[in-house]
C-alpha positions as CSV (number, residue, x, y, z in Angstrom):
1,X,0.0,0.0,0.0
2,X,2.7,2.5,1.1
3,X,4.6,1.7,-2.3
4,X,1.6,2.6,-4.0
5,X,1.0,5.9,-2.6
6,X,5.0,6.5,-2.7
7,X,4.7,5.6,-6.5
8,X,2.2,7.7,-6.9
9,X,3.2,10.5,-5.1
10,X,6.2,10.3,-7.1
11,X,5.3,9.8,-10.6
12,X,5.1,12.5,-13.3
13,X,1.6,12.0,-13.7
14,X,0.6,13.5,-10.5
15,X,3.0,16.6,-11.4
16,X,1.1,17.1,-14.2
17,X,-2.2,16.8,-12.5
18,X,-1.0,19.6,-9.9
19,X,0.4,21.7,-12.8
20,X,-3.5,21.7,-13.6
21,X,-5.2,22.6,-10.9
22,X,-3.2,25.2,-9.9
23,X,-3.5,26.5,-14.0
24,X,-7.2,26.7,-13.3
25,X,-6.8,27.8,-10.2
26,X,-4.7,30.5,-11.2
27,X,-6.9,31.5,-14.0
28,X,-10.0,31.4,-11.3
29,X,-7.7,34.0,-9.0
30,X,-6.8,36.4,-12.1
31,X,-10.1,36.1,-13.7
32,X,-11.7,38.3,-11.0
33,X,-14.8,35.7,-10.4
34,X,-14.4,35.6,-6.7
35,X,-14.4,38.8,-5.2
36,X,-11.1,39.9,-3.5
37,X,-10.4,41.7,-0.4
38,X,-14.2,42.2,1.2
39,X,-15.1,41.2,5.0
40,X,-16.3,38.3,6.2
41,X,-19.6,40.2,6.2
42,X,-19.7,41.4,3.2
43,X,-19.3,38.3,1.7
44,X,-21.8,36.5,4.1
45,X,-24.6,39.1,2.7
46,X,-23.9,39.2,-1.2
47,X,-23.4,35.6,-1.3
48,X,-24.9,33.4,1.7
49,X,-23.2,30.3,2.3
50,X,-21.0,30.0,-0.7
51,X,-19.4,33.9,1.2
52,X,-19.4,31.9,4.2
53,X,-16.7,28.9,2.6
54,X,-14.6,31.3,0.3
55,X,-14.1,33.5,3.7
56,X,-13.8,29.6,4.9
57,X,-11.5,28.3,2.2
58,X,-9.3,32.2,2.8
59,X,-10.3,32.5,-1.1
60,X,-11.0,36.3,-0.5
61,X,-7.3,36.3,-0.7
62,X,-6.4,33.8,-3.5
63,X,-2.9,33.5,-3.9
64,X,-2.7,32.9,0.1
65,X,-6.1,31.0,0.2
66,X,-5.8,26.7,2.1
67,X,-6.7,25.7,-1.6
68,X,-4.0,27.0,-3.9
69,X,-1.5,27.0,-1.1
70,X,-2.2,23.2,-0.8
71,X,-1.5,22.3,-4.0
72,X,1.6,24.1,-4.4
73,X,2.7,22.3,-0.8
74,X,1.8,19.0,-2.7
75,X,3.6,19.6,-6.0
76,X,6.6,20.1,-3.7
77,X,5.9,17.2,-2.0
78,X,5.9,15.2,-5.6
79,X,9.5,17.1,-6.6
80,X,11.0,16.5,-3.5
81,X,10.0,12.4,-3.5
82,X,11.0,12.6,-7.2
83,X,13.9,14.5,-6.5
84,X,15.1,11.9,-4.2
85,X,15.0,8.8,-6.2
86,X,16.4,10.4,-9.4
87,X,19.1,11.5,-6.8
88,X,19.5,7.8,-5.8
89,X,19.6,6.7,-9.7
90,X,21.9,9.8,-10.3
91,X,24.2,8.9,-7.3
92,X,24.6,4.8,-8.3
93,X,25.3,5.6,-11.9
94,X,28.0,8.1,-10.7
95,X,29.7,5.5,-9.1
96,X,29.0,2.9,-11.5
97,X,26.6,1.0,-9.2
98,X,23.5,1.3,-11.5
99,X,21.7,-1.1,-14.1
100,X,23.2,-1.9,-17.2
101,X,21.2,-0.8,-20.6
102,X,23.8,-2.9,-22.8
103,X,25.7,-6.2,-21.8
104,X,28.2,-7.9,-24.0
105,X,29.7,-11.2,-22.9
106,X,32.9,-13.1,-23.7
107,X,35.2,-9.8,-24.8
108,X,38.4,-9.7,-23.9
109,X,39.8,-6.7,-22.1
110,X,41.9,-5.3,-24.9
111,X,39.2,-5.6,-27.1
112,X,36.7,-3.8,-24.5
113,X,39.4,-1.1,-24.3
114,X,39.6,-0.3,-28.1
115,X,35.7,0.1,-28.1
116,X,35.3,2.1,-25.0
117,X,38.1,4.2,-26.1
118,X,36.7,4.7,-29.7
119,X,33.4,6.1,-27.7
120,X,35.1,8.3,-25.4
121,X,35.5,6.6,-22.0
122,X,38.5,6.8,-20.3
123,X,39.8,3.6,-18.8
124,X,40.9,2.5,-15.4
125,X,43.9,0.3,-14.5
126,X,42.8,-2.1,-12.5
127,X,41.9,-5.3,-13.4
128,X,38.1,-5.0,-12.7
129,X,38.0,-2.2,-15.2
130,X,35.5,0.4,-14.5
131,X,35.4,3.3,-17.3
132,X,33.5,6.5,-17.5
133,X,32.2,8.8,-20.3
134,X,31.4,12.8,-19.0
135,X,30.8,11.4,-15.7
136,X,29.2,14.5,-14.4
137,X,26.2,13.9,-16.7
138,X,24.3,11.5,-14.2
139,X,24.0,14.5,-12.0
140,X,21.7,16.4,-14.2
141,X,18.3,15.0,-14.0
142,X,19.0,15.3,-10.0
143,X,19.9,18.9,-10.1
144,X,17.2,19.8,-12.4
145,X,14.7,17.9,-10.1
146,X,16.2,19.0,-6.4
147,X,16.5,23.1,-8.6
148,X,12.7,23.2,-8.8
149,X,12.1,22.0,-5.0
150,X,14.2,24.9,-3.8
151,X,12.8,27.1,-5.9
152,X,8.9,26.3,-4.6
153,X,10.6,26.3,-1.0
154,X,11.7,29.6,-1.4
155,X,9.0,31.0,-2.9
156,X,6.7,30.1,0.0
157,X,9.2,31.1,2.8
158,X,9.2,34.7,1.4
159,X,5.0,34.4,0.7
160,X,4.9,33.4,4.6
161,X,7.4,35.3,6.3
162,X,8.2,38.4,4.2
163,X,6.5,41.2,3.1
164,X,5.6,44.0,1.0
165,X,4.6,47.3,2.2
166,X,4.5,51.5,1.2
167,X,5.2,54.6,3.0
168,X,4.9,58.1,1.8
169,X,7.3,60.6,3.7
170,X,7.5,64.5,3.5
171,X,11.5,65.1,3.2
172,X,12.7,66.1,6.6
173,X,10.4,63.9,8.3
174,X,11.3,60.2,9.0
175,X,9.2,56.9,8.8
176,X,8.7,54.4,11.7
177,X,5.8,52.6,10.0
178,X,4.5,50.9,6.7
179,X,1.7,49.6,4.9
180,X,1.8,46.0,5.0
181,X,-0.1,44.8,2.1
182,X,-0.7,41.4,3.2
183,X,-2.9,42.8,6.0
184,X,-3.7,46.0,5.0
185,X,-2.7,47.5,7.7
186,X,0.2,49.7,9.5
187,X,2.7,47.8,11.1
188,X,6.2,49.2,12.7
189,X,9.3,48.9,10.8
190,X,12.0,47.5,12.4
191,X,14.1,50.8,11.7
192,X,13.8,54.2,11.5
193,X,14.2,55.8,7.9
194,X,14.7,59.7,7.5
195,X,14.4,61.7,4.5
196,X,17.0,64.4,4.6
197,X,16.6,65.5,0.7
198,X,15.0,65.0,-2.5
199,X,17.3,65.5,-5.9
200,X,15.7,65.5,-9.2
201,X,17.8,66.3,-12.4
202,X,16.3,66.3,-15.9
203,X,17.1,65.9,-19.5
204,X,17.6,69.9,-21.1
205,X,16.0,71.7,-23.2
206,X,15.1,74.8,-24.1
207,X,12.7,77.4,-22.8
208,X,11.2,80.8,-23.2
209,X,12.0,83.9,-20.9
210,X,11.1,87.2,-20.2
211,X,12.7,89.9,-18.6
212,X,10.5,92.4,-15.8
213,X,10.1,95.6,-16.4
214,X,9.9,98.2,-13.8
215,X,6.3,98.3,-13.4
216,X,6.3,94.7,-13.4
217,X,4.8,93.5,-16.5
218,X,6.9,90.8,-19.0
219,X,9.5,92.4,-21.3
220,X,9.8,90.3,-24.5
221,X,10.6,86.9,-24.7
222,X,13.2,85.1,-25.5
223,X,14.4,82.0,-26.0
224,X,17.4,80.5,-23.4
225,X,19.1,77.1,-23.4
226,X,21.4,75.7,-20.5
227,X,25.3,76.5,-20.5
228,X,24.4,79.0,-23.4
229,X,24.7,83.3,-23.0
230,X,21.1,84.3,-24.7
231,X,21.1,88.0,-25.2
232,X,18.3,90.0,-23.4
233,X,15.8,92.4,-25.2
234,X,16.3,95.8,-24.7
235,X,19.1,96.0,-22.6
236,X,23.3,95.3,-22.6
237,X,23.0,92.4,-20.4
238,X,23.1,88.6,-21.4
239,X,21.5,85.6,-19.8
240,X,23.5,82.0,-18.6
241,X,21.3,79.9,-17.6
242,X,22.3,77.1,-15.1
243,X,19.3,75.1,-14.6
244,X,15.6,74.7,-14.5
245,X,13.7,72.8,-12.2
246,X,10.0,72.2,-14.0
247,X,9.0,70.7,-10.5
248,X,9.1,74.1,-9.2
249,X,9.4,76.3,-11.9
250,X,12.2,78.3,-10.8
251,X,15.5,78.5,-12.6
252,X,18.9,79.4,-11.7
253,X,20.6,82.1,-13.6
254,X,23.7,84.9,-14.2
255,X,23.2,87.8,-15.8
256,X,26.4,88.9,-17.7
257,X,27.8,92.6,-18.8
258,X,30.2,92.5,-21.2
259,X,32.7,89.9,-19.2
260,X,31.4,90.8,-15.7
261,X,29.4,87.9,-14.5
262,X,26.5,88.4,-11.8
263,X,24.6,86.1,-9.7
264,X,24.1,83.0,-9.6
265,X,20.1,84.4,-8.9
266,X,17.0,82.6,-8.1
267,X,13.2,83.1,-7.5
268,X,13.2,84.8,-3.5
269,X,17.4,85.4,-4.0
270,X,17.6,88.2,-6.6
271,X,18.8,91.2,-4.5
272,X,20.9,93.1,-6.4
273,X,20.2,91.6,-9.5
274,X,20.5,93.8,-12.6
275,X,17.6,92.6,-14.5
276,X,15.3,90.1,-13.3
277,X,14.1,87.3,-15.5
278,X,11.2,84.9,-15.4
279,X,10.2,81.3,-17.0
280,X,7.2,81.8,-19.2
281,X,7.1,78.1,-21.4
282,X,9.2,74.9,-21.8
283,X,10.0,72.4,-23.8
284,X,12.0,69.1,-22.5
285,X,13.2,68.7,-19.3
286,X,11.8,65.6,-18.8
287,X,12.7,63.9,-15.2
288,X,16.1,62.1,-15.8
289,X,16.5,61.0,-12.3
290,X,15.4,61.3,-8.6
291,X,17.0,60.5,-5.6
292,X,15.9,60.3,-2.3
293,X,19.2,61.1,0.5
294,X,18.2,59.2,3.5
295,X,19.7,58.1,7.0
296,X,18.6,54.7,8.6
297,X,19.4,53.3,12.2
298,X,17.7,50.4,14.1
299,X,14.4,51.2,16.3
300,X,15.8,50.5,19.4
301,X,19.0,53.6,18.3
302,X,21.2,51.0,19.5
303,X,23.3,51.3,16.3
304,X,25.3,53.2,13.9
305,X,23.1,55.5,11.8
306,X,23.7,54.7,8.0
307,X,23.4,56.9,5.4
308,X,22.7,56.4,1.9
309,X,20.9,56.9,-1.6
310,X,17.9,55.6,-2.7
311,X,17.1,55.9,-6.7
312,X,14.4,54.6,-8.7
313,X,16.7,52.5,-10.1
314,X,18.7,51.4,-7.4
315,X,17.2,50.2,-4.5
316,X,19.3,50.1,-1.1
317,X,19.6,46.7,0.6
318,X,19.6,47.7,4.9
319,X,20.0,44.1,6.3
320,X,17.3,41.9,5.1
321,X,14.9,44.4,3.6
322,X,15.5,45.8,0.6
323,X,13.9,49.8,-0.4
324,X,12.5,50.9,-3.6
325,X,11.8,54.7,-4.2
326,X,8.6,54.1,-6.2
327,X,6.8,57.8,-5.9
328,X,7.6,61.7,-5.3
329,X,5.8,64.6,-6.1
330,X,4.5,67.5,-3.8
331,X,1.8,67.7,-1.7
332,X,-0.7,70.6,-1.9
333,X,1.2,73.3,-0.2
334,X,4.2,72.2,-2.4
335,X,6.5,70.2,0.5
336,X,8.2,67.5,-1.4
337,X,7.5,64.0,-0.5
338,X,8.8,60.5,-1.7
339,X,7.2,56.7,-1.4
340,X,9.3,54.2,-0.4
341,X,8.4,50.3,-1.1
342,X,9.8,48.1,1.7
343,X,10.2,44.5,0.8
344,X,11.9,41.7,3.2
345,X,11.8,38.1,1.4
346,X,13.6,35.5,3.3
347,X,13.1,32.9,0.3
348,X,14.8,35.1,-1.9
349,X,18.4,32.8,-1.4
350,X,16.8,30.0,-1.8
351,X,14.9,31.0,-5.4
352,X,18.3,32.0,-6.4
353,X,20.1,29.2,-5.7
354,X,17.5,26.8,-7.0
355,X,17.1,29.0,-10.5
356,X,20.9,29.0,-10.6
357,X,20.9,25.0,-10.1
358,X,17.9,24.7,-12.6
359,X,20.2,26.5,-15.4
360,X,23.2,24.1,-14.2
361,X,21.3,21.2,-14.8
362,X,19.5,21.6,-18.2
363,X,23.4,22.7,-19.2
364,X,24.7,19.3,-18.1
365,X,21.8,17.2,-19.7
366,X,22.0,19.0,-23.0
367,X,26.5,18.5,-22.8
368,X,26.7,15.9,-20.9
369,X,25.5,12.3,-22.0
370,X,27.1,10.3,-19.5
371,X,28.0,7.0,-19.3
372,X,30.1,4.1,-17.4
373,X,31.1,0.5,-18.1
374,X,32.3,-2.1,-16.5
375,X,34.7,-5.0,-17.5
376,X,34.7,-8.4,-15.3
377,X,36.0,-11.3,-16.7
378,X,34.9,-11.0,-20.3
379,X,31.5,-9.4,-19.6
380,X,31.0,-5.4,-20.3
381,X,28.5,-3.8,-18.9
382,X,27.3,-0.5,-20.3
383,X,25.2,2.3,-18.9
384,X,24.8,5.1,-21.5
385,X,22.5,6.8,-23.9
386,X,21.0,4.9,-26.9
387,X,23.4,6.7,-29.3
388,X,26.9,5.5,-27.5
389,X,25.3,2.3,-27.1
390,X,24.6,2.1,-30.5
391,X,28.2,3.0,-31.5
392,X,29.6,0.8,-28.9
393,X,27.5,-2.2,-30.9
394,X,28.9,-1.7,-34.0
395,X,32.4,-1.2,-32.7
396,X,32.0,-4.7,-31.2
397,X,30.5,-6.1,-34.0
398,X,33.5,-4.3,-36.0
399,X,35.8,-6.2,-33.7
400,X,34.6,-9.3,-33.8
401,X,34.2,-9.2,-38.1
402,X,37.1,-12.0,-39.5
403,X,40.3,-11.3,-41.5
């Protein structure tokens, strides 16, 4: 009975089967038919009883629901006991110890040598000759069956005990909690993140100015680019400008006279300033990057505070957790803010190793065709594919043809 359900367990079959059900249930999850993310009430009143088992079943929240959860802890179940007996098979033909595919009896050593030579084993010395051919190849089917376990295994590690969450904070302020999205709730990080600064740079391009008059009104306008002198109307004075920020719409700017240079000037910092210029249109200056200057330290302060860059392209690793900058913008007095996404995924070694393992293997059983024999008084045994089998029969029969 137990080999039964072991063989079953075990077969390909029942991979396939799982592969299935957790297709269609999948498919169920994406396809929006059950209703995500309501309360227990909710569901009871639009629904009755069948509310009552999805709340039941957790299938308000699929992908974490007993159902789909269960099936993916059986399909590792199946790759593990799969795993393990191509490991066994894997590990016997590496030393030789496995079931022979090809069997040749009375052959004499030397002649056994030629035709395992001509098919590419190498050749022991010893009497009881054992011989191998890309021995390494009998440990691909294992890998690629073990890659897959580790891979499942890490997956639900980080679906259990990590998390994803988001946090919006003004700069200047810090951050002691999250959104977990697996609850929906706020939750206390396990640091304490500050936002000293927000940098944003952007792609030039050109833009129109005007100079104010004494009264206050625009003079005519002109157009400006940045790192270029643009001559001003009406006067003897010339315009650099340094940069724009569109976020804001205030630029930074010189005003030159002949080869004196004046400034640098900006909106609220113009004191002084022998003509005063203003942005009136744009064109470019699309965002090129932002970056969000932050200082961390543990909640309890009893460490060293670290400070660092977050971009939208490089996320900053602080122990296990690992933070994206996924918003900014201003809020509607114009403070900037940023968003930070806080992720922690414990299972993320374990995906890694098993992907990298997965790649190792299907590299080995596409290089590798391994093989062994094994010479004991005028039998050979042979364990390889069909195609070296083949050549080693018709390098026996080869042999064996008369003068």
């Amino acid at each position: 009975m137990l080999k039964k359900i072991y063989k079953m367990a075990s077969s390909v079959k029942f991979t396939v089967w799982l592969l299935v059900f957790l297709a269609i249930l999948g498919a169920l999850g994406t396809s929006g038919l059950i209703p995500q993310g309501g309360t227990a009430m909710q569901y009871s009143q639009r629904l009755g009883m069948v509310g009552d088992l999805i709340v039941a079943l957790g299938l308000d929240n699929f992908y974490r629901s007993i159902p789909f959860r269960g099936l993916f802890f059986l399909l590792l179940v199946n790759l593990i006991l799969c795993g393990f007996s191509r490991l066994i098979a894997g590990c016997r033909n590496f030393f030789a110890l496995g079931g022979a595919a090809f069997t040749a009896v009375e052959i004499g050593r030397e002649e056994a040598k030629n035709v395992l030579e001509k098919a590419g084993f190498s050749i022991g010395a010893d009497e009881k000759a054992v011989a191998f051919r890309r021995r390494l190849g009998f440990l691909g089917f294992p890998i690629v069956h073990i890659a897959p376990v580790l891979i499942i295994l890490g997956a639900l590690i980080g679906s259990e005990a990590g998390y994803i969450g988001t946090k919006i904070v003004p700069v200047g302020e810090m951050a002691v909690t999250f959104l977990d999205w697996s609850v929906e709730e706020e939750r206390a990080l396990p640091f304490v993140l500050k936002v000293k600064d927000r940098v944003t740079t952007f792609y030039q391009g050109k833009m129109r100015i005007a100079a104010l008059k004494s009264d206050g009104t625009m003079g005519d306008e002109f157009t400006a680019e940045v790192g270029s002198l643009a001559p001003i109307p009406g006067s003897d004075y010339s315009l650099l400008l340094d940069e724009y920020n569109p976020e804001i719409n205030d630029m930074r700017y010189f005003i030159k006279e002949g080869e004196l240079k004046n400034g640098p000037y900006s909106r609220g910092k113009e004191d002084g300033a022998p003509v005063i210029v203003r942005p009136v249109a744009y064109k470019g200056f699309e965002v090129r990057q932002v970056v969000a200057l932050v200082d961390l330290y543990p909640s309890d302060g009893k460490g060293d505070v670290t400070s660092a860059e977050i971009s939208v392209n490089s996320p900053l690793d602080y122990g296990p957790y690992r933070i994206f900058l996924t918003a900014w913008g201003e809020d509607d007095e114009g403070a900037p803010y940023v968003g930070f996404q806080v992720t922690r995924d414990p299972g993320e070694g374990l995906v890694w190793v098993g992907s990298i393992l997965l790649l190792f293997g299907t590299y080995i059983l596409i290089f590798f065709k391994g093989g062994w024999a094994r010479w004991d008084g005028g039998t050979l045994r042979v364990k390889a594919s069909r195609e070296v089998i083949n050549s080693l029969r018709a390098s026996i029969d080869e042999e064996e043809k008369p003068l």
